[in-house]
C-alpha positions as CSV (number, residue, x, y, z in Angstrom):
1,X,0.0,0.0,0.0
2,X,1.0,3.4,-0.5
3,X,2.5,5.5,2.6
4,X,2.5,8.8,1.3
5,X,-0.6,10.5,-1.2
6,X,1.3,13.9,-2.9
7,X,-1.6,16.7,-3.2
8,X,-1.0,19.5,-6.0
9,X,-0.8,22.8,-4.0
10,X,-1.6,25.2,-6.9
11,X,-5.3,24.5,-7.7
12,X,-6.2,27.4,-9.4
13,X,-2.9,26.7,-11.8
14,X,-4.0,23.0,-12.1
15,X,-7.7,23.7,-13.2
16,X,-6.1,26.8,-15.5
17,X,-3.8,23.9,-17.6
18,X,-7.0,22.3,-17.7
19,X,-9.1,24.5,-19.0
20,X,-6.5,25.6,-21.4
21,X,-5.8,22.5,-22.8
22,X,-10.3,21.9,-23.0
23,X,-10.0,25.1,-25.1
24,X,-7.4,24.4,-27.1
25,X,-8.2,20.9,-27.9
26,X,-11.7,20.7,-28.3
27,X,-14.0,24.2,-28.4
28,X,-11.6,26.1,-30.4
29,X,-13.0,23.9,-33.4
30,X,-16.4,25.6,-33.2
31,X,-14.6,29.4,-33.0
32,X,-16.0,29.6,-36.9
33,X,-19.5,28.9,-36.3
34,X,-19.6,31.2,-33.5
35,X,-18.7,33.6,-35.3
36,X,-21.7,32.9,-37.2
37,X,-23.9,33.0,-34.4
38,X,-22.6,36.5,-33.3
39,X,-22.7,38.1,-36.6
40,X,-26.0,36.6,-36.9
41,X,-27.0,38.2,-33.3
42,X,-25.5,41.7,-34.9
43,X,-27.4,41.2,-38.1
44,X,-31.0,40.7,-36.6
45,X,-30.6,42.6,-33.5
46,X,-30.7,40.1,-31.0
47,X,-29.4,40.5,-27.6
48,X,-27.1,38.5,-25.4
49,X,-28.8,37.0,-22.1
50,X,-28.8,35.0,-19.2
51,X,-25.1,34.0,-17.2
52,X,-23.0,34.4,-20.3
53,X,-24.6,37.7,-21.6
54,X,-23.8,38.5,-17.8
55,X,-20.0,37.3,-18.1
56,X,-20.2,39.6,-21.7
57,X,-21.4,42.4,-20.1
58,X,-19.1,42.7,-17.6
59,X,-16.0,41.8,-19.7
60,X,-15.0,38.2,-18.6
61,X,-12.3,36.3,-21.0
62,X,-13.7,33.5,-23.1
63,X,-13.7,30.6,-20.6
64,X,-14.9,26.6,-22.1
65,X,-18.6,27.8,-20.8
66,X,-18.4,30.7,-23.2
67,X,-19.0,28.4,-26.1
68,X,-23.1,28.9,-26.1
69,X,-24.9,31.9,-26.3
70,X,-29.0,33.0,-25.2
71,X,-30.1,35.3,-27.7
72,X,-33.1,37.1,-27.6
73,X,-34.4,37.6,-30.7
74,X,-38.1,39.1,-32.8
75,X,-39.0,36.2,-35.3
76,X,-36.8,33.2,-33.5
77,X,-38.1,30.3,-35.5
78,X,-37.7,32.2,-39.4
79,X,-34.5,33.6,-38.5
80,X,-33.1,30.6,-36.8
81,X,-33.8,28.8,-39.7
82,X,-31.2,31.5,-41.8
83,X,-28.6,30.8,-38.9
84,X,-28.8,27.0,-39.2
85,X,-28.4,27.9,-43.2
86,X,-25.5,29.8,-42.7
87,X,-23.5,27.2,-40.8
88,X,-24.0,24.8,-42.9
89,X,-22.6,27.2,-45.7
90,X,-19.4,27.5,-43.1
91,X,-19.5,23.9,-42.5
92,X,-19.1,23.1,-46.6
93,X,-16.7,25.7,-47.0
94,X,-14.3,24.5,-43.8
95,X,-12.2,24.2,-42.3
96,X,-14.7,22.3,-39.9
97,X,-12.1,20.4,-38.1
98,X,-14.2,17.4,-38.1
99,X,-17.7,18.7,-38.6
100,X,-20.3,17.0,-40.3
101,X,-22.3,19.4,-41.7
102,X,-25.3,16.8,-41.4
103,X,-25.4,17.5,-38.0
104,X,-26.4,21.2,-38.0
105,X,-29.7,21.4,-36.7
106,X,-32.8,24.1,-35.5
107,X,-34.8,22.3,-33.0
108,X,-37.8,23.2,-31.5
109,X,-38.4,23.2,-27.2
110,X,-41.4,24.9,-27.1
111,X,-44.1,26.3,-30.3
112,X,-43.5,30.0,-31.4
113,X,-41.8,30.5,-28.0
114,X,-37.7,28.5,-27.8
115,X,-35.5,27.1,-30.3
116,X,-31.9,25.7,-30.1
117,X,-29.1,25.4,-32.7
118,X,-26.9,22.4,-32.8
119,X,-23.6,21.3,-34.3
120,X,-22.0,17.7,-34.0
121,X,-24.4,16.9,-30.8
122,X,-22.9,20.8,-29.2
123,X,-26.0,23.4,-28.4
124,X,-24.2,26.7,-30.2
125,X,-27.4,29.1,-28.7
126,X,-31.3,28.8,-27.8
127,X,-33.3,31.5,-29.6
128,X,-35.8,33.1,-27.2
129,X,-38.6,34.8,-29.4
130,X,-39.1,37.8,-28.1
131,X,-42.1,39.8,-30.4
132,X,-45.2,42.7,-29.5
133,X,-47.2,42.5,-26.9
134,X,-50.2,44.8,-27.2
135,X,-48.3,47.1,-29.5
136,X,-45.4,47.5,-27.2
137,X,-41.7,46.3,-28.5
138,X,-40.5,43.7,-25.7
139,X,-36.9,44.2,-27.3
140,X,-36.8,47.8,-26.3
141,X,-37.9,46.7,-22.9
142,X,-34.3,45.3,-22.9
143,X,-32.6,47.9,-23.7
144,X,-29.1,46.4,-25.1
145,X,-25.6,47.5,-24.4
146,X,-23.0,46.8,-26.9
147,X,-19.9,44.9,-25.6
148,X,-17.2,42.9,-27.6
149,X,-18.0,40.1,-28.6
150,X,-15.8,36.8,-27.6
151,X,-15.5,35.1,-30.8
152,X,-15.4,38.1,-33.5
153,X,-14.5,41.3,-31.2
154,X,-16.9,43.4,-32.7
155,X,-19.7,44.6,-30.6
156,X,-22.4,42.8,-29.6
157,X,-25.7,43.3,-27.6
158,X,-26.3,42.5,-24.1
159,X,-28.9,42.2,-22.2
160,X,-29.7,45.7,-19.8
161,X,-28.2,45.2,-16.5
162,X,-31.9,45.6,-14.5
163,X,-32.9,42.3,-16.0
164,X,-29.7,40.7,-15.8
165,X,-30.2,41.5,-11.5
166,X,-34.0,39.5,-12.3
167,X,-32.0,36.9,-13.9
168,X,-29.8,36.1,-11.2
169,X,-31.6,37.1,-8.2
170,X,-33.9,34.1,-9.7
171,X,-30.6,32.1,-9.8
172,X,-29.5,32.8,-6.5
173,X,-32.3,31.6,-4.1
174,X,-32.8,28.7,-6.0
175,X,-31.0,25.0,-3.9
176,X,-28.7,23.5,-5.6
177,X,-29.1,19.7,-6.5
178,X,-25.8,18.7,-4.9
179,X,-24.8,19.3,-1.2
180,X,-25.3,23.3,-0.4
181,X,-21.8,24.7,-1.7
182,X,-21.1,28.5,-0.6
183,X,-18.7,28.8,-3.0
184,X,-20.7,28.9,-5.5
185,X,-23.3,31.1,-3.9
186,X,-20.1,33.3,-3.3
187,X,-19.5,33.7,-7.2
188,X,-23.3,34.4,-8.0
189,X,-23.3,36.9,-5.4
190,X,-20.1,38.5,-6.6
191,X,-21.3,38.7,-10.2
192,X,-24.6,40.3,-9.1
193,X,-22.2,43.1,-6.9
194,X,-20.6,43.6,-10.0
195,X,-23.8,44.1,-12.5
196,X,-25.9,46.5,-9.4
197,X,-22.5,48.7,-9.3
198,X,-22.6,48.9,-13.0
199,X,-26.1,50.0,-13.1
200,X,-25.7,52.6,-10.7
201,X,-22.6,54.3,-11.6
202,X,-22.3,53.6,-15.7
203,X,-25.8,53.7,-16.3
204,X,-27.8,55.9,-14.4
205,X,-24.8,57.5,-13.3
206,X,-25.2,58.2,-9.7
207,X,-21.7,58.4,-8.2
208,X,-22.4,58.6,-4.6
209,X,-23.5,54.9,-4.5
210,X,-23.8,53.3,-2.3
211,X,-23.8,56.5,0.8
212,X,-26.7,58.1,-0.6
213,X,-28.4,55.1,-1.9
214,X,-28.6,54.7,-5.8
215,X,-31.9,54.7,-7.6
216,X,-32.6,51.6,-9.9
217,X,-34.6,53.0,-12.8
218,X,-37.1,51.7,-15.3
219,X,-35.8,49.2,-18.0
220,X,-35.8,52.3,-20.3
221,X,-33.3,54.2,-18.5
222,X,-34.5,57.5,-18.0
223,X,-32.5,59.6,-15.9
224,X,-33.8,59.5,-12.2
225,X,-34.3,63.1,-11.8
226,X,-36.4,63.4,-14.9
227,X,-39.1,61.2,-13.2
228,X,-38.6,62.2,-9.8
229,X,-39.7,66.2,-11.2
230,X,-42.7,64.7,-12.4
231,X,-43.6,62.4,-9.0
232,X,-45.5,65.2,-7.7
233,X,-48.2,65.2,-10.3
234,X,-51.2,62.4,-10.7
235,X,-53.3,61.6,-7.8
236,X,-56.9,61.5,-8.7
237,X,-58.0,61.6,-12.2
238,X,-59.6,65.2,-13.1
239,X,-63.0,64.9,-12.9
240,X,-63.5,61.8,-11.0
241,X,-65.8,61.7,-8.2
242,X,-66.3,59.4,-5.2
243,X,-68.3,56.3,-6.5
244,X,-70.0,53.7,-3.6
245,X,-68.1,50.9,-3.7
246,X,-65.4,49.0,-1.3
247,X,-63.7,50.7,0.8
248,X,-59.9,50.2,1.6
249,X,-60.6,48.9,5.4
250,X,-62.8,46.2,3.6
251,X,-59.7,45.4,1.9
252,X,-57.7,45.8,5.2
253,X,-59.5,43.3,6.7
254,X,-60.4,40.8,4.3
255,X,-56.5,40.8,3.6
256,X,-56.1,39.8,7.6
257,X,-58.5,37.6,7.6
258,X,-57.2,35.8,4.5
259,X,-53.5,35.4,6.0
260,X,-54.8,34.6,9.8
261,X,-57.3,32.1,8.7
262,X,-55.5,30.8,5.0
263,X,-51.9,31.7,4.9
264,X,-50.9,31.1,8.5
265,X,-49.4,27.8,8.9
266,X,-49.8,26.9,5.5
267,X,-46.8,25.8,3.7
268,X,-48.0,26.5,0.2
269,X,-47.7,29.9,0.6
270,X,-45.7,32.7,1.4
271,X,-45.8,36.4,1.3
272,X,-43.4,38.6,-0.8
273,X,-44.3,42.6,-1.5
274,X,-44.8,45.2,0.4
275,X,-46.2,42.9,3.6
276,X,-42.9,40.9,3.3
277,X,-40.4,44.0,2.8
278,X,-41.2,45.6,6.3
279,X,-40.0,42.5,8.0
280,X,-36.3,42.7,7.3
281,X,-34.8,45.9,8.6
282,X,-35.1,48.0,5.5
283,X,-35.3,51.7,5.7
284,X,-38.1,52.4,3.8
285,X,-41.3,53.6,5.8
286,X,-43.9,51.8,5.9
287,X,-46.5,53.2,3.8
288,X,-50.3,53.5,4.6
289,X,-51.2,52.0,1.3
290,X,-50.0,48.4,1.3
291,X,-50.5,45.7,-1.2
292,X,-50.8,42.0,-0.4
293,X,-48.8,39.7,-2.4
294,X,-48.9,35.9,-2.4
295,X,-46.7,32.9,-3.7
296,X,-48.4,30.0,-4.0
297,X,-48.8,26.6,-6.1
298,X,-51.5,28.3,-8.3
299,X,-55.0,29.7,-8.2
300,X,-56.4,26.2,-6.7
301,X,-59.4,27.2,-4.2
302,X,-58.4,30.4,-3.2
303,X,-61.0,32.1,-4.9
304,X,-64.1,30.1,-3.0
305,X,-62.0,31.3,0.3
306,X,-61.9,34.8,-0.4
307,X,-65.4,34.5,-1.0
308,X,-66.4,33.1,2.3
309,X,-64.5,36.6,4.2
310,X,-66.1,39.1,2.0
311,X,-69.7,37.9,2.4
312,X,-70.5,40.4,4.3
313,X,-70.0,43.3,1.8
314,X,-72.3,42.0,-0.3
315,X,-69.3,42.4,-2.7
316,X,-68.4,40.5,-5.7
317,X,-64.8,37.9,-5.9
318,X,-63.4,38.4,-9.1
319,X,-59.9,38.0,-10.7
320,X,-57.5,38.6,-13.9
321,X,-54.7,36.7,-14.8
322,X,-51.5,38.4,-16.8
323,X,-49.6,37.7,-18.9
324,X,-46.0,38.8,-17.4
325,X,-44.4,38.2,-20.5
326,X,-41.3,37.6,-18.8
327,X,-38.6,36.9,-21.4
328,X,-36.5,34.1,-19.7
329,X,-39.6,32.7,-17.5
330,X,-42.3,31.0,-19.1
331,X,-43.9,29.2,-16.5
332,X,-44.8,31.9,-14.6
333,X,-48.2,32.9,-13.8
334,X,-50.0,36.5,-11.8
335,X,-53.4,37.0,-10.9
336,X,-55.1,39.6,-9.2
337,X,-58.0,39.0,-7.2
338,X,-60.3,42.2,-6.8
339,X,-63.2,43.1,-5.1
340,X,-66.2,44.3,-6.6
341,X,-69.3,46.3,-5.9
342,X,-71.7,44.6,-7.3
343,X,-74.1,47.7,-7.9
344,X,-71.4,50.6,-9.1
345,X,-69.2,47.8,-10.6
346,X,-65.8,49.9,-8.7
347,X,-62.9,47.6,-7.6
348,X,-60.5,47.1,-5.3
349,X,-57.4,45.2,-5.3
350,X,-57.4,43.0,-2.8
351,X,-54.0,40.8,-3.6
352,X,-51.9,39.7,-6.2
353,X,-50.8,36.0,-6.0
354,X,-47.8,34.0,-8.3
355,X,-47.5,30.2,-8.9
356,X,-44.1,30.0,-8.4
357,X,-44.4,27.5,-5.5
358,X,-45.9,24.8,-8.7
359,X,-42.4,24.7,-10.3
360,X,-40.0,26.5,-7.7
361,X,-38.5,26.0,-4.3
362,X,-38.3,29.2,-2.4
363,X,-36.7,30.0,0.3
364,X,-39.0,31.4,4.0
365,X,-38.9,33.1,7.2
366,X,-41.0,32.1,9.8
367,X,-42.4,34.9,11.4
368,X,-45.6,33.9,14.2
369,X,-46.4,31.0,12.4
370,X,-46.3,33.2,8.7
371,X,-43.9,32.7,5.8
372,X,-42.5,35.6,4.4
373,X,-40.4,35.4,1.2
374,X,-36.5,35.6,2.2
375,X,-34.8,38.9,0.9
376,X,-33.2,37.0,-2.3
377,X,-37.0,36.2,-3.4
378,X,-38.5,39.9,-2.5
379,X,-36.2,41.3,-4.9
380,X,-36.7,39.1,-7.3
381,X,-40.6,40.0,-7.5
382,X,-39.9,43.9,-6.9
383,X,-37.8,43.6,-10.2
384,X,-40.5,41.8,-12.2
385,X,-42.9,44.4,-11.0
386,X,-40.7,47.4,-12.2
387,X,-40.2,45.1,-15.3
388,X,-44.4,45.1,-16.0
389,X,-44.6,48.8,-14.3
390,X,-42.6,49.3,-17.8
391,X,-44.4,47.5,-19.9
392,X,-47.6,49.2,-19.0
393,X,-45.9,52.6,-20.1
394,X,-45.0,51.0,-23.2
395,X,-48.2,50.4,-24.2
396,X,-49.6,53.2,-23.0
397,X,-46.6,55.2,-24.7
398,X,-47.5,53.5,-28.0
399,X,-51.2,54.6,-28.6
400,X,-52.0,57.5,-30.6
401,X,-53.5,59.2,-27.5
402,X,-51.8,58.1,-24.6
403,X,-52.9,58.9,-20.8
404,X,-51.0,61.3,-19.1
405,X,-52.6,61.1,-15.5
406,X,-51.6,57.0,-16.0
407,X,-48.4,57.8,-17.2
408,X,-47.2,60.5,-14.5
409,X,-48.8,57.6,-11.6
410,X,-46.9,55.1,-13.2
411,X,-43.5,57.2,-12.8
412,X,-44.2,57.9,-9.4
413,X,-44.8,53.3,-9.1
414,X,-41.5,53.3,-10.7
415,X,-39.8,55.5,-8.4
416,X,-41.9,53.9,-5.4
417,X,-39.9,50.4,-6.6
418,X,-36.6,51.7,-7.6
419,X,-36.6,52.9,-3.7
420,X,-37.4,49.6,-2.4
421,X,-35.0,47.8,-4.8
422,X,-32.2,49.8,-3.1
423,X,-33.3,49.3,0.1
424,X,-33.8,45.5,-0.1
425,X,-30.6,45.6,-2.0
426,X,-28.4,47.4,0.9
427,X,-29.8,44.9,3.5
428,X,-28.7,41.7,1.0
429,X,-25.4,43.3,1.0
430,X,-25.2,44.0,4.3
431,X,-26.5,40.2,5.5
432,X,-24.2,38.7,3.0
433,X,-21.2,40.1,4.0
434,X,-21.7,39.4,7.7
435,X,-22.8,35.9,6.6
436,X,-23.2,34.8,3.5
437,X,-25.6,31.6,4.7
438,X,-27.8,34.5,6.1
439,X,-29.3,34.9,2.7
440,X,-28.0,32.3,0.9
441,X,-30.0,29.8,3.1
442,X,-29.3,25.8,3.3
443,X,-32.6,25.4,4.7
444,X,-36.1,25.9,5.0
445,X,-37.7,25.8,1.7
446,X,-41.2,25.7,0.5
447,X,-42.4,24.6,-2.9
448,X,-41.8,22.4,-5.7
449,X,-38.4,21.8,-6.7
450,X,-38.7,20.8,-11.0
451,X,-35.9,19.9,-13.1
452,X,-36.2,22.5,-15.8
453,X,-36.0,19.9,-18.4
454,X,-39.4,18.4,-17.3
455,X,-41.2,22.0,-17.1
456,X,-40.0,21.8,-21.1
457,X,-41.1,18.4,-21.4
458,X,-44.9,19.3,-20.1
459,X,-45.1,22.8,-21.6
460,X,-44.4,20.9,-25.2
461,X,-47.1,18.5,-24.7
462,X,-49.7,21.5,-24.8
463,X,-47.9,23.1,-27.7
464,X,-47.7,22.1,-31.2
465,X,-43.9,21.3,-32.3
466,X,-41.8,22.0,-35.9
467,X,-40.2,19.1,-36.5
468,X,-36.0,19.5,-36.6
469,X,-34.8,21.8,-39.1
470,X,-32.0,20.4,-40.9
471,X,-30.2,22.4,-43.7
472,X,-28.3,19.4,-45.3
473,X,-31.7,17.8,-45.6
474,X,-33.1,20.2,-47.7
475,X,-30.4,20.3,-50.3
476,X,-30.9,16.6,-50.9
């Protein structure tokens, strides 16, 4: 038997060699075709997202997990088609290094919605179609910034640094498969320092970040002190009077009742929002206006128990559900539940609730026998509302005769969220330095914990599917 095991001290020199020698010997062979892909990504106007748009954005050197891309992209499924043509032209050209230009393929994950582009069994990028919604341009929700790119060093769009924070706030609360691993949650956390301190000072820039407490703006960008002139202004719509209808203590107490008697105890569901943010030490005052929001498995009965407290306002139950059109989440789903007068037909919000819990495990605090959202979540949910605070605007923006009393309310929303953003924010940074586990949490978790792969799986059963595009094929 051996007496003596010899360790190599220098890890971060051994896993270098290693990587190098990946790079060189085995993903340097697709450098040509993505090329492609980023001239292709120039070309159409697509945009660079998810962890490697991240790593782009913030300058990284190519790495062997640079070697796939995310684009977001208007028309995935016709252009993806011209992509997959394009390699192939590449591939029949060479030098391919080995590449059989029957493998280039455009496949289909889910109808109208995600596509991915192969090469010799290697995913090269997934196309996220990214169109209108109600006359409003969802790509100039995302608001690209041009970096070099890895392969070709001309610029290239990235996604805009507000969704990138959505994007890995999302990451960062979610367990990991394998044993809890700080380290890792380390790295994420670093990467999302870096992006917040990039919005801050390059884009908005605010220089006294973080003493005086930076202001996350809309996806658009406008500079904060535009919007803050115009705060002021909205309140009641001119000419409005006071119609009969429910009252905000009915919604006060029907919102009590509905966590004493429903969400207390209960495991499948937790509270994010304003009702969660108060809880952690922030500095924003509380306001006198709340709003209830809810995390939960899905709609289920919640409905017929809502209507059992608000029997005696002889008011009506009724809810919408939205469309977030979030562009890296397609299993999410909102509702809003309202109450209604049954005689004036006014309404009143009474709470908004999320499905998350039906695909997602979150992360809770138990607070008198109440789960509140930890910080990591809360953030998460503040971003998607400034996120659909911005669509609204767009829309509205976009008509011939837009609202100005909705638009200047929906600035003052923005601002509203921006300051809570920053707040939530400082106390994340603050937990997380003092211990990272503090947020980062290695236990206590509600939900359901999917394997993305078998959301896909489900979602394409209720879709129809193209069948693979291959180019070869169709030259015979």
């Amino acid at each position: 038997m051996y007496d003596t095991i010899n360790f190599m001290s220098d890890e971060d020199f051994l896993e270098k060699r290693v990587k190098n020698y990946v790079i060189k010997n085995d993903r340097k062979k697709f450098d040509i075709f993505m090329m492609i892909v980023e001239d292709f990504v120039r070309k159409y106007d697509g945009i660079i997202g998810n962890l490697n748009g991240t790593h782009l954005y913030l300058g990284r050197k190519i790495d062997i997990d640079s070697y796939s891309y995310d684009i977001y992209i208007e028309r995935a499924f016709e252009k993806g088609r011209k992509l997959a043509d394009s390699l192939l032209e590449a591939a029949k050209k060479g030098p391919t290094n080995g590449t059989d230009p029957r493998t280039i393929y455009l496949e289909t994950n889910i109808y109208r919605k995600l596509f991915s582009v192969y090469t010799s069994g290697r995913l090269l990028c997934k196309l996220y179609d990214v169109g209108e919604y109600r006359g409003a341009s969802l790509i100039t929700l995302m608001y690209p910034i041009a970096r070099p790119g890895w392969f070709s060093q001309e610029p290239i769009n990235c996604m805009c640094p507000d969704i990138q924070l959505l994007y890995l706030f999302q990451l960062a609360y979610r367990p990991y498969a394998a044993d809890f691993q700080p380290i890792l949650y380390g790295e994420l956390f670093t990467l999302i320092k870096k992006v917040y301190s990039l919005l801050i000072t390059d884009v908005l820039n605010i220089k006294d970040y973080p003493g005086a407490g930076g202001q996350i703006n809309t996806p658009g960008m406008r500079a904060v002190n535009a919007l803050r002139s115009k705060s002021k202004e909205g309140g009641k719509r001119p000419g409005q009077g006071k119609r009969p209808g429910p009252s905000q203590d009915d919604v006060k107490e029907i919102n009590k009742a509905f966590i004493n008697s429903v969400i207390k105890g209960n495991r499948g569901m937790m509270i994010t929002g304003d009702y969660a943010i108060h809880k952690l030490g922030t500095k924003i005052q509380e306001p006198g206006k709340k709003r209830l929001q809810v995390i939960a498995h899905g709609l289920g009965d919640t409905i017929n128990a809502v209507k059992n407290l608000a029997k005696r306002t002889g008011a009506d139950v009724t809810f919408t559900k939205f469309d977030l059109q979030l562009p890296f989440d397609y299993f999410l789903e909102k509702y809003t539940i309202y109450l209604k007068d049954r005689t004036s037909g006014k309404q009143q919000v009474l709470f908004d609730l999320y499905n998350s819990l039906s695909y997602e495990a979150m992360p809770y605090k138990e607070i008198d026998g109440i789960f509140y959202a930890n910080e990591l979540v809360i953030i998460k949910f503040k971003l998607i509302e400034l996120y659909s605070l911005s669509l609204i605007e767009q829309i509205e923006l976009g008509k011939k005769s837009s609202d100005d009393y909705l638009v200047k309310n929906l600035n003052k929303l923005i601002i509203k969220v921006s300051d809570e953003i920053r707040a939530i924010y400082e106390v994340i940074l603050s937990k997380a330095e003092e211990d990272i586990l503090q947020v980062f949490q290695p236990k206590d978790y509600c939900g359901t914990c999917v394997n993305i792969n078998v959301l896909m799986r489900e979602k394409i059963k209720e879709q129809k599917k193209h069948f693979p595009y291959f180019p070869a094929r169709q030259e015979g």
